[in-house]
N, C-alpha and C positions, 0 to 999 in steps of 0.2 A: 504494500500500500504506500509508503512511505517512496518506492520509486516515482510510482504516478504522480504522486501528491509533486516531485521535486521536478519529472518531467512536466507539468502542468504551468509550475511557477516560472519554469525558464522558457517554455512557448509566450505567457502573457508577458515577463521580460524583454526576451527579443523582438518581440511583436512591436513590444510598446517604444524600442527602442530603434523601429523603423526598417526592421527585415518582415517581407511578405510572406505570408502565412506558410506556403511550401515549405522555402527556403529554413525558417524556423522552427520548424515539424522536423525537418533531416538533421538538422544543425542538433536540434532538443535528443533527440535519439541518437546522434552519435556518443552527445557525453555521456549516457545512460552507461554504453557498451567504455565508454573512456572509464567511468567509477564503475564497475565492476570489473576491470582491470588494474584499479588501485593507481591509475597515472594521476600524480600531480600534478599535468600540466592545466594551465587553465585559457580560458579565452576572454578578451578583453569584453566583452558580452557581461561577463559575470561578474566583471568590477567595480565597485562601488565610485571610482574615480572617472569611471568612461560618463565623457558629458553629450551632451546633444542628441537629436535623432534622425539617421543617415547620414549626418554628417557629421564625424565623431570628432572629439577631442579627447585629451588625457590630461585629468586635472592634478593628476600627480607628476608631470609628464619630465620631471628633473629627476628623480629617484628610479623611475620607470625605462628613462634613457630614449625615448622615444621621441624626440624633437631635440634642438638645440634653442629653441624659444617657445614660449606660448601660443605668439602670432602666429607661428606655423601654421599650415595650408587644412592640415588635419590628420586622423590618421586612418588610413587607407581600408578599404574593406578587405582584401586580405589579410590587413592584421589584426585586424578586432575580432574574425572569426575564426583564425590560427590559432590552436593549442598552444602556448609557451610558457615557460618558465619566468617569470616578473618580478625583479626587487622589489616593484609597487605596487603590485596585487593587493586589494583590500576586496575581500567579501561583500556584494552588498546585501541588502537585509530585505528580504522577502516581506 
């Protein structure tokens, strides 16, 4: 239960956070299949620092290493949906 319950939260997540319904259904079930393999890695998707919708920023984005300024352009849709390893990774809160 507690899977559904977590794949549920990260569909209305991603959703809310401007990936179309498809796209965040494949995306929400790969990390299913990612935490029953015990991988740390995480996607910018699930960080509490990821700002904007569709067009993302990183409001940690100096610890995180993802820009060299804030004004930067953004950050790119391959990498807010790439699994990786993040100094700046914070949880957000469901």
């Amino acid at each position: 239960m507690a899977e559904i319950d977590t794949f549920t939260a990260r569909l209305a997540r991603f959703t809310d956070k401007g990936l179309p319904l498809d796209d965040a259904e494949a995306l929400a079930d790969t990390l299913v299949k990612r935490d029953r393999d015990d991988d740390h890695r995480r996607l910018c998707l699930e960080c509490a620092h990821l700002q904007g919708v569709g067009r993302w920023s990183c409001g940690n984005w100096k610890q995180a290493a993802v820009c060299t300024r804030p004004a930067d352009t953004g950050l790119a849709h391959v990498l807010v949906v790439t699994p990786q390893h993040c100094p700046g990774f914070k949880g957000h809160k469901r």
